[in-house]
TIVEX-406160 format. One record per residue: x, y, z of N, C-alpha, C, CB in turn; residue in one letter. Coordinates in steps of 0.1 Angstrom, whole numbers, plus 5000, padded with zeros to 4 digits. Atoms other than C-alpha are relative to their C-alpha. Glycine has a CB too. Layout:
% residues N
XYZXYZXYZXYZA ...
END
This chain:
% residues 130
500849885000500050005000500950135000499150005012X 499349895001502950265008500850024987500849995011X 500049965011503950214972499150104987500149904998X 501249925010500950294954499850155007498249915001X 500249834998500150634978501750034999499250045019X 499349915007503550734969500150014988500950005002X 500350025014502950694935498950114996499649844997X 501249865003499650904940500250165004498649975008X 499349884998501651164955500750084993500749995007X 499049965015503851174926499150094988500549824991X 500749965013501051224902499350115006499249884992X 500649854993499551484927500650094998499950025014X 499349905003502351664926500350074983501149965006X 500350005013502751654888498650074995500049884997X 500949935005499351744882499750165009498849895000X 499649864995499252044904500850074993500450005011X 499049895011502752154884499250034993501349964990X 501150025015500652074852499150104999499049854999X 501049914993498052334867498549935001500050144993X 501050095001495552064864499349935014500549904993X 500950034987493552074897498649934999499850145007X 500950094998490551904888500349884999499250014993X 499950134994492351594882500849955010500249944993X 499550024986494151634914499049985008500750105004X 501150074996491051634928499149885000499650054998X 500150115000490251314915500449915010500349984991X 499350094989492751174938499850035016501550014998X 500649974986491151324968498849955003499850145002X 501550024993488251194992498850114999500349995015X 500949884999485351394986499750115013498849954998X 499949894990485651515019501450035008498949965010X 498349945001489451575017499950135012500550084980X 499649874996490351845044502150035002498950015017X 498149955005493952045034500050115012500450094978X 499449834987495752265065500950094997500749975017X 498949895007498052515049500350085012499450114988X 499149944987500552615075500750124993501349885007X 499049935006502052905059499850175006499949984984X 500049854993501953285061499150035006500050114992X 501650044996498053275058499849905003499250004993X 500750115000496852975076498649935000500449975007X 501050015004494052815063499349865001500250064990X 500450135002491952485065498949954991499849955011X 500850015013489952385031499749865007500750024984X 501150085001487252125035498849954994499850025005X 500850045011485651895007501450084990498150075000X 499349995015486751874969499950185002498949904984X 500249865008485052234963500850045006498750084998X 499349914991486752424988501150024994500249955013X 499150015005489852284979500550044982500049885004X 499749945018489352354936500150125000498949984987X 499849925004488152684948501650055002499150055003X 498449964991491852754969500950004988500649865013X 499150065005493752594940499950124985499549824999X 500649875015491952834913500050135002498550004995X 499549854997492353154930501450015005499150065012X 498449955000495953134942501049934991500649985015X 499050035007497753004914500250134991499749874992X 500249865006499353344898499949964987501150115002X 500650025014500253344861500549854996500750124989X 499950165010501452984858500049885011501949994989X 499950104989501452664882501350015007499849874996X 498849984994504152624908500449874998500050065015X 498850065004507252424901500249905013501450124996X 499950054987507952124927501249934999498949925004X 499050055000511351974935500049905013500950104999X 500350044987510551704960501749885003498049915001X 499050054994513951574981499949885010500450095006X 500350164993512451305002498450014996500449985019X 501850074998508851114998500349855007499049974980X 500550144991508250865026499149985000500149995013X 501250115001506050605031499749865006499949984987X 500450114992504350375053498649985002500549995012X 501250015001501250215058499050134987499750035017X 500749885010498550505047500550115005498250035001X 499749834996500750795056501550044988500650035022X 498449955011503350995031500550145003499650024979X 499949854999505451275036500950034993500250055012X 499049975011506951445008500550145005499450014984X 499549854999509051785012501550054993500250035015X 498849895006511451994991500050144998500349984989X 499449825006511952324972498550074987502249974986X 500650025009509452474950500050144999499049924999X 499949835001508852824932498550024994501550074987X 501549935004505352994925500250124992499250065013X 500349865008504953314899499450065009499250014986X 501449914996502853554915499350124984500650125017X 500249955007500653754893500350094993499450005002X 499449895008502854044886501749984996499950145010X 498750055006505853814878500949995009500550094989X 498750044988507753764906500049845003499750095018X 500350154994508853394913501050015014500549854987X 499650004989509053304947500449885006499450065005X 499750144997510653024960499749985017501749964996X 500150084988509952814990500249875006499050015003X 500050174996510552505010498949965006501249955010X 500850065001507852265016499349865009500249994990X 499350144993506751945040498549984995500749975019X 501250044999503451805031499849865004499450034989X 500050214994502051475053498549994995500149955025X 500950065002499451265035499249885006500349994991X 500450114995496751055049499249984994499749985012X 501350095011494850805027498549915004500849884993X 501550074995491350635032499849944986498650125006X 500650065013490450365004500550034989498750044998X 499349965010493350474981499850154992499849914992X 500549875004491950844981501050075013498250025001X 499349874996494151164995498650095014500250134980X 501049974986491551205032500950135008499749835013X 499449914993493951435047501350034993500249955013X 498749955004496751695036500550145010499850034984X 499249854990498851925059501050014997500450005017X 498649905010501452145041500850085009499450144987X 499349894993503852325060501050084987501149915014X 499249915015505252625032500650095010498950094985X 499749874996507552895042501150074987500849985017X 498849915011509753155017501249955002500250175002X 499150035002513153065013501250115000499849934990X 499549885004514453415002499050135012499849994979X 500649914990513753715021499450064988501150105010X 500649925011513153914985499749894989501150114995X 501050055008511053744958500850064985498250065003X 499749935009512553804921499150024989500949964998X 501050005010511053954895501050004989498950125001X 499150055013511953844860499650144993499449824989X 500149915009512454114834500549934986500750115004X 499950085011512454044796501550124994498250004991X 498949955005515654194776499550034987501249924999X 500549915007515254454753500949954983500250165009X 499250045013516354364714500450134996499349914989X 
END
């Protein structure tokens, strides 16, 4: 069993890059509740909650995931690395990451994210002038 939910973790994470939150949601319990430890802390409850969260804070492109360890036992996984977000006016911001998964019936029943910034200043990309 700790194969397969790291495997679904994999493709969670993937589809999230991908910006493909409805079929991340596939892999969630309909009554999925996610705890976002971060600046804002927040706790989403049920699929909708969670698509809406996923659809309002993504800026202009999905965020990038670099995961350094994914454990796994029984129904629990905990992946954490590096990852960078756009925000809407072009700044990418990087952060490090711990998220612990708990499964019910081969479905994503519980997710707690611990995110914090990485960088004190956020960069913003500029394009080069021809």
């Amino acid at each position: 069993m700790s194969e397969t939910n790291k495997e679904i973790v994999e493709k969670a994470n993937a589809l999230l890059a991908d910006g493909k939150s409805e079929e991340f949601l596939l892999l969630c319990a309909e009554d999925v509740e996610w705890t976002l430890l971060a600046e804002t802390p927040s706790i989403m409850k049920g699929r909708k909650a969670i698509g809406e969260f996923t659809a309002s804070s993504q800026g202009s492109e999905p965020p990038s995931f670099t995961v350094d360890k994914l454990i796994a036992e029984g129904e629990f996984v905990v992946a954490n690395g590096d990852m960078t977000m756009k925000t809407k006016e072009g700044e990418t911001v990087p952060y490090a990451y711990c998220d612990m998964y708990t499964f019910t019936d081969g479905k994503i029943a519980k997710l707690r994210t611990f995110v914090n910034k990485t960088q004190a200043e956020a960069k913003k990309e500029t394009s080069a002038a021809a």
